[in-house]
Structure formats: C-alpha cells, structure tokens
N, C-alpha and C positions, 0 to 999 in steps of 0.2 A: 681292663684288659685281663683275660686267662694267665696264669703265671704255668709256663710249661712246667715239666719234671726233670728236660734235660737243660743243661748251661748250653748257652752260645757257641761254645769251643768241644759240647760232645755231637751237635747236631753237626757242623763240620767237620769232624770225624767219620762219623757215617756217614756224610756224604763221599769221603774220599773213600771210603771203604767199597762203597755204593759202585764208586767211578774202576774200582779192581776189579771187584766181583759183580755179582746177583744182585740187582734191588729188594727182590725177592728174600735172599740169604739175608742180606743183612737187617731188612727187616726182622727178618723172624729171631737172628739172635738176639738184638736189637729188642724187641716185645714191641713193637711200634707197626703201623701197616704199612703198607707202598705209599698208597696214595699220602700217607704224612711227610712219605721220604721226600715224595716229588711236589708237594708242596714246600717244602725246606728248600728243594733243589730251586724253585724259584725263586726263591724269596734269598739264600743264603749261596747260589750259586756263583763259583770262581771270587768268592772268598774268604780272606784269611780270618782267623780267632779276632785278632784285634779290631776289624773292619766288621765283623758282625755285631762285635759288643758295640761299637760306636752306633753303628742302624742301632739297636735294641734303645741307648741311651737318647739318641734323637725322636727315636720313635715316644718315648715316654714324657720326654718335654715337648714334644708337639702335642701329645693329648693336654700335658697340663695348660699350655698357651692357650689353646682352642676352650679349652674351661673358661678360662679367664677371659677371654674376647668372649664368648657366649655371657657370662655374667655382665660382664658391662656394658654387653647392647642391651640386657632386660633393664638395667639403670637407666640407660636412655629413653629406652622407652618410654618407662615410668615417667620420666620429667617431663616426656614433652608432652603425654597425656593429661600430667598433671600441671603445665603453662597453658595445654589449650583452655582447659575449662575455664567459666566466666565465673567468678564468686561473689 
C-alpha cells in the first residue's frame, strides 16, 4: 500500500475545510488536486481523527491477514498435489 504525505487527522482537516469553503481553494492551498479531496471525502467522509486512524489501522491488518490466508492456501495446495501423486 502507497504511504500518503498527509496523517489521518490532516486529510480530515481539509476536508472540514472543504465542507466551509471551495474544494477548489482548499485544494490549491492544500498542493493536493480536487479529485484527491473527493476521493478522501469518500473514503474519510463524516469522520472524526480518531475513527479514521482506526479505518487506516484496520485497513493495514486486513492486507497483513489476506497475506497470510493467501500463503497458507499455496501450503495446501502443495500437500495435496504432493498426497495425490503415486511413488
């Protein structure tokens, strides 16, 4: 996974910022484009600091579990390929 440049709790910011003014404006002070805003607004929209670190930290042990269940189905694999065969 991309490791962004802003924390959790700046893209939440901007989005409240977002939600006062311009998407526009606050991109551009921001250095970031619209379409990242409204992509955040999807993904981070209505809420708080705390609740987005939690998604990000969820988000990061679901990749690492999904590793791990993918590695140990190629294990299965393996054995049963290697129980079919005749020796």
């Amino acid at each position: 996974m991309r490791k962004s440049r802003f924390t959790e709790a700046q893209m939440v910011q901007m989005l409240r910022d977002a939600e006062r003014s311009s998407v526009g404006e606050v991109a551009k002070k921001n250095g970031v484009s619209e379409q990242t805003l409204y992509v955040w607004r999807r993904k981070f929209g209505g809420m708080d600091v705390d609740d987005a670190k939690r998604l990000k930290a969820l988000e990061v042990e679901n990749a690492r579990l999904k590793k791990l269940l993918a590695e140990s189905q190629l294990v299965v694999d393996v054995m049963k390929e290697v129980g079919a065969k005749k020796w």
